[in-house]
C-alpha positions as CSV (number, residue, x, y, z in Angstrom):
1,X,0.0,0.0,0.0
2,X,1.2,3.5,-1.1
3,X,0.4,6.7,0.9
4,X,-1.8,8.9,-0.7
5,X,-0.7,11.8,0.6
6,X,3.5,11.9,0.0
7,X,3.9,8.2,-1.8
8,X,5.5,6.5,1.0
9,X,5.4,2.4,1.2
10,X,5.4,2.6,5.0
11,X,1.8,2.0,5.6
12,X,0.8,0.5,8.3
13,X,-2.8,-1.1,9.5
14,X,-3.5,1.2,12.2
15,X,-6.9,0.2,13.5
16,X,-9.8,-2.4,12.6
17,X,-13.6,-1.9,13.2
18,X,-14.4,-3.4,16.6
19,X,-17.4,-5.7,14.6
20,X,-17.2,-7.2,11.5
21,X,-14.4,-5.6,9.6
22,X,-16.4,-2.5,8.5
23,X,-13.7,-0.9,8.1
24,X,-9.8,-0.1,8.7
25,X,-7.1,2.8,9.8
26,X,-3.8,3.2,7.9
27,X,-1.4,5.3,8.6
28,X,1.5,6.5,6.9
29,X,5.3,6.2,9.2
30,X,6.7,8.8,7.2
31,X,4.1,12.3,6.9
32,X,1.3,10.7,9.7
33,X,-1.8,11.2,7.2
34,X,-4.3,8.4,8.1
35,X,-7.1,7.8,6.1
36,X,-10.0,4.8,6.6
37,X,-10.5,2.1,3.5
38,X,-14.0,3.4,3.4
39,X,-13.1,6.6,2.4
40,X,-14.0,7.7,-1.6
41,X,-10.7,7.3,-4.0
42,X,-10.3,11.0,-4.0
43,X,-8.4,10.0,-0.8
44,X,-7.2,6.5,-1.0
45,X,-5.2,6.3,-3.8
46,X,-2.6,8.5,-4.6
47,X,-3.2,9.1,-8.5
48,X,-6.7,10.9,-7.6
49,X,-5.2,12.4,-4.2
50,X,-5.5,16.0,-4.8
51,X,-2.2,17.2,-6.0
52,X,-2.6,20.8,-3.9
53,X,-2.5,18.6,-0.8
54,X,0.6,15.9,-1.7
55,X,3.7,16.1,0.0
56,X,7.3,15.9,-0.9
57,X,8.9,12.7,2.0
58,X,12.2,14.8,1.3
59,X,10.5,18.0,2.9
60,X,8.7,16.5,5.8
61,X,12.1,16.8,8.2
62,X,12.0,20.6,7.6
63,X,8.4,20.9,8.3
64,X,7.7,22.4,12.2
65,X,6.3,19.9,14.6
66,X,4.3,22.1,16.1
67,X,4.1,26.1,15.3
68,X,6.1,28.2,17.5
69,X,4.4,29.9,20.7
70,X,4.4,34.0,20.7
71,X,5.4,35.7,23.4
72,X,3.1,36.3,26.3
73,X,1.5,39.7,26.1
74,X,1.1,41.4,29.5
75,X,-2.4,42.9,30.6
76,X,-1.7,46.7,31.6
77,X,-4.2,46.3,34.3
């Protein structure tokens, strides 16, 4: 399986349906996009993913964790 998002191969089964299979999780080890089997193609397969949203594996190391904090602003109270 083949992320849709940046075209990784390291896809892994993340979760199953609790009854009857209905559906599954995967989740990609290299850009963390996770999409459910049951979702349209549009999202599960990477030559209909939307190319405004694909991802470059090369970038992802360069792309912030988590956006930086601003200062605290002071009340003048």
């Amino acid at each position: 399986m083949i992320c849709p998002r940046c075209d990784s191969e390291k896809v892994e089964l993340l979760t199953k349906a609790p009854k009857d299979d209905a559906w599954e999780v995967y989740i990609c080890k290299d850009c963390n996009f996770s999409w459910r089997s049951t979702e349209d193609e549009d999202i599960t397969n990477p030559e209909k993913y939307d190319k405004r949203f694909k991802i470059n594996r090369n970038d992802i190391s360069s792309i912030p964790v988590m956006p930086p904090i601003p200062e605290l602003v002071k009340n003048k109270d």
